[in-house]
C-alpha positions, -999 to 999 in steps of 0.1 A, spaced: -34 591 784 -15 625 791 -7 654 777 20 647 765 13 611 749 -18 628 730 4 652 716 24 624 700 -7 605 690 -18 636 670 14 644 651 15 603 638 -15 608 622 -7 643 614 27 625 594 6 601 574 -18 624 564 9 646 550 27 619 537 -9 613 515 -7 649 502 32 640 486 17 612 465 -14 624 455 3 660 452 24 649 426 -7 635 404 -21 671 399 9 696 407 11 701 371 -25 704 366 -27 742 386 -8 770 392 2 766 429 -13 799 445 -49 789 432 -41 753 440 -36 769 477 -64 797 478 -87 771 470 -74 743 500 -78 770 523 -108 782 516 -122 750 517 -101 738 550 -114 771 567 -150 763 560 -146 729 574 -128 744 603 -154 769 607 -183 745 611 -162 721 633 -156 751 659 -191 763 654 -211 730 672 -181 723 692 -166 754 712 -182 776 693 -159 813 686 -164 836 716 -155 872 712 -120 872 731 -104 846 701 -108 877 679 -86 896 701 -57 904 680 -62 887 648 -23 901 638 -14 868 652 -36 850 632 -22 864 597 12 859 613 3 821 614 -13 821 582 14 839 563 36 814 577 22 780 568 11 796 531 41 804 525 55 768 535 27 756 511 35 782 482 74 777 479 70 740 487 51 737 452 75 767 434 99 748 445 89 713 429 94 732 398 126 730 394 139 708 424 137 671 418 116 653 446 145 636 460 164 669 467 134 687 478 126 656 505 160 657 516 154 693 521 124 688 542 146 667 565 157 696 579 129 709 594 131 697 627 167 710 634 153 744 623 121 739 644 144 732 675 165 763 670 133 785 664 119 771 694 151 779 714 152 820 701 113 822 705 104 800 737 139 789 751 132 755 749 161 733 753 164 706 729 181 683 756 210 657 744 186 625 741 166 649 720 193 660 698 209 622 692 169 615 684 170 643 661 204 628 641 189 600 638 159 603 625 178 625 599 197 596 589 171 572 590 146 594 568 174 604 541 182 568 536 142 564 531 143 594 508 170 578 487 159 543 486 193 531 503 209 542 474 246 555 480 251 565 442 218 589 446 226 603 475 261 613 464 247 628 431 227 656 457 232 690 444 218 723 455 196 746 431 175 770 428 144 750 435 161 734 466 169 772 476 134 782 471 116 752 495 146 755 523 127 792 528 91 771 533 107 746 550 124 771 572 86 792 574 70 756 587 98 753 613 86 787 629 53 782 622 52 753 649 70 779 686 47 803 675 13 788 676 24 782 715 38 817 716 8 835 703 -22 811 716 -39 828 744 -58 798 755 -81 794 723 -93 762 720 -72 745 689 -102 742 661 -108 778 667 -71 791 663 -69 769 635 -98 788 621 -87 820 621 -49 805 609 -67 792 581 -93 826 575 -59 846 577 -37 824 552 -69 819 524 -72 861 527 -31 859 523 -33 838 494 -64 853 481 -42 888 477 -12 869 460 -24 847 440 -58 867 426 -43 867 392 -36 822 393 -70 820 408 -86 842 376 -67 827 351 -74 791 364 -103 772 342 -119 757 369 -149 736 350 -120 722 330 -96 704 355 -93 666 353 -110 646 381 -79 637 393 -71 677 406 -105 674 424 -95 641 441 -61 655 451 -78 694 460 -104 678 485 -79 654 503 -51 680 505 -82 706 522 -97 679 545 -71 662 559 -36 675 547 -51 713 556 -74 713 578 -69 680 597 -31 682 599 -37 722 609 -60 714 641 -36 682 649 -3 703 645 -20 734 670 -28 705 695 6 688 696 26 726 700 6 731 731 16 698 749 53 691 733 82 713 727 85 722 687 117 701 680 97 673 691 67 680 672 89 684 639 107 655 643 71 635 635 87 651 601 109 620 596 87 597 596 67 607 563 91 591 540 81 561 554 43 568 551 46 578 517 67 543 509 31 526 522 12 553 504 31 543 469 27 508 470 -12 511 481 -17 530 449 6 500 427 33 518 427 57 497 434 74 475 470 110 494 478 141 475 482 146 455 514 173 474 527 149 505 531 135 490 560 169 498 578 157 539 574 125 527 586 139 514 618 159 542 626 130 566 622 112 541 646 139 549 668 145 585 667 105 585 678 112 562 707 140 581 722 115 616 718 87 592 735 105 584 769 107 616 793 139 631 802 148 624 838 156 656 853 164 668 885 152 706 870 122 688 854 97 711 880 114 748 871 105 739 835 79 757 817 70 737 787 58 696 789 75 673 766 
């Protein structure tokens, strides 16, 4: 398997494990305020991490050179995490999915200003529609709901974490200096739990810990193992093999994933006519899956 192909192998798990964090998210989002609620994941995500790199590659000395660009990474995805979750709020989840459709596009022009990727024209129809295909997931193929979209405050508030995650994924390539992926995911993680540790001291206090329902527990632990810590290592392998529009656009396909996540937990089978979004999003990964034919293919820099 190449490079490449491992990269996208990595970001469709990476989708359906974030795709578990929505549902399960939404049991206990009420439950905690959301800087503890994201002190604690990363805590707990970095420990895991930790170990992992420990009786794997283990941490040599020259990953600690300039740990700026690990608080730099950090801040970043904590602050996707934060305003994602402040957010919520006020933004109802339809909007604020809709919102998160628009990741990729951002990812593709932060990649462009940071790394000068080109996001080449197969790319770009692939990116439309997988926009299309995941809004008309998002709004259950309903033309009534998707007309009744409005923008507020809340939406406002996760278009800046959304737009934090899109630069998050250029600069992991930008700033790696040929770490191995667990151990820049470590110090990502060390640096955002310190981050969040600062802001949200207050949350984290006031938070009565021996008191939260079982179901907070449930949800903390999944969203630390594999919507943290997991989808953190998978996301840092997939930006070193694939340009970031294309490791964004594995952003369409959550919808879908969270669909299959709903009914497993009897929520409920969507309308037929869903499956139409499906199959677009389906399609928006095959066109990103076949390699551009290029006669410049050998002056570029960056695989994908």
């Amino acid at each position: 398997m190449s490079a490449q192909a491992r990269g996208h192998l990595a970001m469709l798990v990476f989708s359906a494990l974030v795709a578990g964090s929505f549902s399960l998210g939404s049991m206990i989002a009420n439950e905690i305020a959301p800087a503890a609620l994201n002190a604690v994941r990363f805590a707990i995500a970095a420990v895991v991490i930790g170990f992992a790199a420990l009786i794997t590659t283990g941490a040599s000395r020259d990953a600690m050179r300039a740990p700026w660009r690990y608080f730099i990474l950090g801040g970043l995805f904590a602050t996707y995490f934060v305003l994602m979750f402040y957010g919520l709020k006020t933004a109802p989840p339809v909007s604020a999915a809709a919102v998160f459709t628009l990741t990729p596009v951002m990812s593709a022009v932060a990649g462009w200003f940071l790394l000068r990727q080109v996001t080449t024209s197969r790319m770009a129809l692939a990116l439309t529609v997988g926009a299309v295909g995941a809004l008309w997931v998002i709004f259950r193929a309903d033309w009534q709901a998707f007309r009744a979209f409005e923008i507020g405050m809340g939406e406002i508030i996760y278009f800046c974490g959304c737009a934090a995650h899109a630069v998050y994924t250029p600069m992991v390539r930008k700033l790696n200096r040929g770490e191995p992926a667990v151990v820049f995911t470590f110090g990502t993680l060390l640096a955002g739990c310190l981050l969040l540790g600062v802001f949200g001291w207050s949350d984290i206090v006031a938070t009565d810990w021996a008191a939260l329902p079982g179901i907070v527990w449930i949800g903390l632990l999944y969203l630390s193992f594999f919507a943290t810590a997991a989808s953190f290592v998978l996301v840092q392998f997939a930006a070193l093999r694939l340009p970031s529009a294309k490791v964004m656009a594995y952003t369409y396909l959550v919808p879908s994933w969270v669909i299959l996540w709903e009914v497993a937990l009897g929520n409920g089978v969507p309308p037929g006519l869903i499956i139409i979004g499906v199959v677009l999003t389906i399609v928006a990964l095959l066109l990103l899956l076949k390699d551009e034919i290029s006669s410049s293919a050998p002056k570029q820099s960056n695989p994908g």
